[in-house]
C-alpha positions as CSV (number, residue, x, y, z in Angstrom):
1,X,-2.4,118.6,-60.6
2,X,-2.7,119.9,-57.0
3,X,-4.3,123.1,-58.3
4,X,-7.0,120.9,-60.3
5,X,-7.6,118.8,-56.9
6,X,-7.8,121.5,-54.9
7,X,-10.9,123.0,-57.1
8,X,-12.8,120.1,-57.3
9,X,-12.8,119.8,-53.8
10,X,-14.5,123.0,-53.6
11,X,-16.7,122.7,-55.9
12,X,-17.8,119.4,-54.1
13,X,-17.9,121.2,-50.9
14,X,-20.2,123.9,-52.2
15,X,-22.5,121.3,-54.0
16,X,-22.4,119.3,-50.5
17,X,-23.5,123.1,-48.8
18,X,-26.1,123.4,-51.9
19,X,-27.9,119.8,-50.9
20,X,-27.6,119.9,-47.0
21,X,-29.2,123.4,-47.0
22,X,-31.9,122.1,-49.9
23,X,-32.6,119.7,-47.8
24,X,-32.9,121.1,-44.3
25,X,-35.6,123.4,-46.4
26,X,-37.4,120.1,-47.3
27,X,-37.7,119.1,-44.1
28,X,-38.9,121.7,-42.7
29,X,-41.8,121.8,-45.4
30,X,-42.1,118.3,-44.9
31,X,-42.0,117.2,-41.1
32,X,-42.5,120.4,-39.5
33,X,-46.0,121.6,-38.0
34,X,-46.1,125.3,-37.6
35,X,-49.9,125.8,-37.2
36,X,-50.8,126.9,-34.2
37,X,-53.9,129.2,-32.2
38,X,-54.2,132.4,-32.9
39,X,-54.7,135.1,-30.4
40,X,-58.5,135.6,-31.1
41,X,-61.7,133.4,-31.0
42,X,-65.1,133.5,-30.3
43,X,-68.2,131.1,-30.1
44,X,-71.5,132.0,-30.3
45,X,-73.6,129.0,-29.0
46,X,-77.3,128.9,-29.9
47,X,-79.3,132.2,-29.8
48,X,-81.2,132.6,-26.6
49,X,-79.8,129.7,-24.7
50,X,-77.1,131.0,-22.9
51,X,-74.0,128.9,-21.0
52,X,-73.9,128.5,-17.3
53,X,-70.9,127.8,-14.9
54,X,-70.9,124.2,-13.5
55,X,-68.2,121.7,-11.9
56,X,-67.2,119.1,-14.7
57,X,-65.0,116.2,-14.4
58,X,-62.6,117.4,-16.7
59,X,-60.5,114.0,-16.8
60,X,-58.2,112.2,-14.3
61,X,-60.6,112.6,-11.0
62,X,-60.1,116.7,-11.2
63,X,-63.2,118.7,-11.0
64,X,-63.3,122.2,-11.9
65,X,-66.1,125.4,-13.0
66,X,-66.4,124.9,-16.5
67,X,-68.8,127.0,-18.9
68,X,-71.1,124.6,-20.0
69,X,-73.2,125.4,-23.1
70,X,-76.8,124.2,-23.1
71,X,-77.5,120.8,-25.6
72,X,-80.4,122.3,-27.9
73,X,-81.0,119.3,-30.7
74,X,-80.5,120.4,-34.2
75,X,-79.5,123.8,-32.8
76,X,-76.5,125.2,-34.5
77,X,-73.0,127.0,-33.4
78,X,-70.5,129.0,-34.9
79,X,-66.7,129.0,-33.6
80,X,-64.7,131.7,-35.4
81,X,-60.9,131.2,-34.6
82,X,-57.4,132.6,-35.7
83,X,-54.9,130.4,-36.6
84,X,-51.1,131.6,-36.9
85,X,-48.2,129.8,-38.6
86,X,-45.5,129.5,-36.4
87,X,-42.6,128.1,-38.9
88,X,-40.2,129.1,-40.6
89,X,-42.0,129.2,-43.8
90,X,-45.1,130.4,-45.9
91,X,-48.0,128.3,-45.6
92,X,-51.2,127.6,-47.2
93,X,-54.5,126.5,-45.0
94,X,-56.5,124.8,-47.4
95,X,-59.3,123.3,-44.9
96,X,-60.8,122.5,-42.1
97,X,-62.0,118.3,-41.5
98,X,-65.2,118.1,-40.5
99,X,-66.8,115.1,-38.2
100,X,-68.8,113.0,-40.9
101,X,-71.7,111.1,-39.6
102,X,-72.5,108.0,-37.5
103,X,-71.7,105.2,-36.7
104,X,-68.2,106.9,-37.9
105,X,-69.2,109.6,-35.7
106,X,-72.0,110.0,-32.8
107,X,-70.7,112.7,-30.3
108,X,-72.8,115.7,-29.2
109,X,-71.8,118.2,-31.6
110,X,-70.6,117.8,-35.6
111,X,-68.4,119.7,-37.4
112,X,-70.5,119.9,-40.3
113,X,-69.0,122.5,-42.5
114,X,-66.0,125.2,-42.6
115,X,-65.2,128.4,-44.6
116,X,-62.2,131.2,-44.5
117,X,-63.9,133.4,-42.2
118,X,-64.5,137.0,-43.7
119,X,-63.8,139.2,-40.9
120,X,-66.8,142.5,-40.5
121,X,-63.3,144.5,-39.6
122,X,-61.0,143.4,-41.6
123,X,-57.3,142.4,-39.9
124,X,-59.1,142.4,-36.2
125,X,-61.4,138.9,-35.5
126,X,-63.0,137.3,-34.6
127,X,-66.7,139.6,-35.7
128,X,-68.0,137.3,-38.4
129,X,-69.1,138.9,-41.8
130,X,-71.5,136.3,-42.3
131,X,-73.5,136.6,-46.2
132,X,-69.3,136.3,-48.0
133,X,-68.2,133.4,-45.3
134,X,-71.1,131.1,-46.0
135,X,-72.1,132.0,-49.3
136,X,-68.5,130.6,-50.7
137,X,-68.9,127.3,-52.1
138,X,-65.9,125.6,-50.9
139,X,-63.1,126.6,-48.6
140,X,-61.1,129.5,-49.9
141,X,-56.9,128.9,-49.5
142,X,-55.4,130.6,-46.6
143,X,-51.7,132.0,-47.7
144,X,-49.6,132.7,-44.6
145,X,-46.3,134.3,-43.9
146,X,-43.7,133.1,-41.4
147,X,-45.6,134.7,-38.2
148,X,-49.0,135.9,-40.2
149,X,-52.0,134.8,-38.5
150,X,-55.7,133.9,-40.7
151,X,-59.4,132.8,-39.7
152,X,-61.4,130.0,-40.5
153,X,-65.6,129.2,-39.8
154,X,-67.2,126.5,-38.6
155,X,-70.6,125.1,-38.1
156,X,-71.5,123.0,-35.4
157,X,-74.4,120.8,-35.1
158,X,-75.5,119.9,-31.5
159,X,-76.7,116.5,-32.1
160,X,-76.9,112.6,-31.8
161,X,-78.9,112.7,-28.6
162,X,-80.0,109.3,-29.5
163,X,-76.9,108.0,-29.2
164,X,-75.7,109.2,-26.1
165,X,-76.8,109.1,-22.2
166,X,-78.6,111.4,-20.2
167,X,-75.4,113.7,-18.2
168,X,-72.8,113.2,-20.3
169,X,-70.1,116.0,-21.1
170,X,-68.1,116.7,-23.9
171,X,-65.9,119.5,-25.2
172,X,-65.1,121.1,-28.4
173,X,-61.3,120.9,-27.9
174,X,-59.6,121.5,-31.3
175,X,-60.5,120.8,-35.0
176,X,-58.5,119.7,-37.8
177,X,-56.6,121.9,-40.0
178,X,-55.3,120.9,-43.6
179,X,-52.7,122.8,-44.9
180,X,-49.8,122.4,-47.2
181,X,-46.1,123.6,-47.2
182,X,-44.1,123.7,-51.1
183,X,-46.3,121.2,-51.8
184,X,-46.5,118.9,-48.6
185,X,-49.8,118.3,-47.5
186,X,-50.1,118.0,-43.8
187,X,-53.3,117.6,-41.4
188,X,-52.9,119.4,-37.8
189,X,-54.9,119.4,-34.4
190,X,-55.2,123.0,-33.7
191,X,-56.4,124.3,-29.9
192,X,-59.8,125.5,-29.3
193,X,-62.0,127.0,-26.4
194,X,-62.6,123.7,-24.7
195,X,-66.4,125.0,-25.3
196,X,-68.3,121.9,-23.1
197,X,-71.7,120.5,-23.6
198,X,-73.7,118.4,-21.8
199,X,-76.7,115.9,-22.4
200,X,-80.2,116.5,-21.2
201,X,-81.9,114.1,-18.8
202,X,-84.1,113.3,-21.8
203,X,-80.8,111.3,-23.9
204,X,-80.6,108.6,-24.8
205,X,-83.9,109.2,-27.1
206,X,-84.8,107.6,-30.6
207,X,-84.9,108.9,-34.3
208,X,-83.0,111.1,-36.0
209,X,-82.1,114.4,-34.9
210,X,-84.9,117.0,-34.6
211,X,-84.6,120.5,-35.7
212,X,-84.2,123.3,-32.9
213,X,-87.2,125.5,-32.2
């Protein structure tokens, strides 16, 4: 009878060992948040308006040289950025959010669309091939290892003039990123640039949004 005991209480142990290490796994897919910044990015702002340097309140009464990157209405920007995953385990990016419209959304730029970036030299970004990136339909899934790094795409539409006033700065600080882990879906705030903007003497203005040109 001992002997009997004594083996179930194994077996108990190593089904106990079984669940606690199944579920540490679970949790890890399911409350962890390994995205992170890559080591690359660039942003190409509109052609022929190029940034200058100028001192922007950058929050909390500090003032420091910023590049500031010129508001050109209906103009349009690409940021091309490396994202790494940073946990434990594989991970799938399977979008970027964009900004949707007003009154949900009236800041100076829009996110308006996203693509996994198709890199000119492959394994080295951020040199946008750009014909495959935004001739995908929709967002092409993003598999990454423990440590592996990917890149996404994304358009931005300087905008909303008409619903902003005349010297007002804002920054492209980070953009959404949906991704999922064994089947956990999670959205994450990844870093970018801060890439700042500023409104033209000539906001607030009416009507829609006018093309660039």
């Amino acid at each position: 009878m001992t002997r009997i005991t004594s083996r179930w209480t194994g077996k108990r142990l190593a089904a106990l060992a079984v669940f606690v290490g199944v579920a540490a796994y679970v949790f890890v897919a399911g409350w962890m948040q390994p995205v992170a910044s890559g080591s690359s990015e660039t942003f190409t702002g509109i052609p022929g308006h190029n940034p200058t340097k100028e001192a922007v309140d950058v929050g909390g009464g500090v003032t420091q040289q910023e590049m500031l990157w010129p508001y050109v209405d209906g103009g349009v920007a690409t940021l091309v950025t490396s994202i790494t995953n940073s946990g434990p385990v594989g991970l799938t990016i399977t979008g970027v959010e964009t900004n949707g419209r007003w009154p949900a959304w009236g800041g100076l730029f829009t996110l308006t669309e996203a693509r996994a970036a198709v890199l000119a030299n492959p394994g080295q970004c951020c040199e946008l091939n750009e014909s495959p990136t935004w001739s995908a339909r929709d967002f092409r899934p993003i598999y990454l290892a423990p440590g592996g790094q990917g890149a996404v795409a994304a358009h931005i539409l300087i905008s909303n003039c008409e619903y902003n006033s005349s010297g007002q700065y804002t920054a492209i600080e980070y953009i959404r990123v949906d991704y999922a882990v064994l089947g956990f879906r999670h959205v994450q705030k990844v870093g970018v640039g801060p890439y700042w903007i500023k409104s033209p003497e000539t906001c607030p203005r009416p009507g829609p949004a006018r093309p660039a040109g």
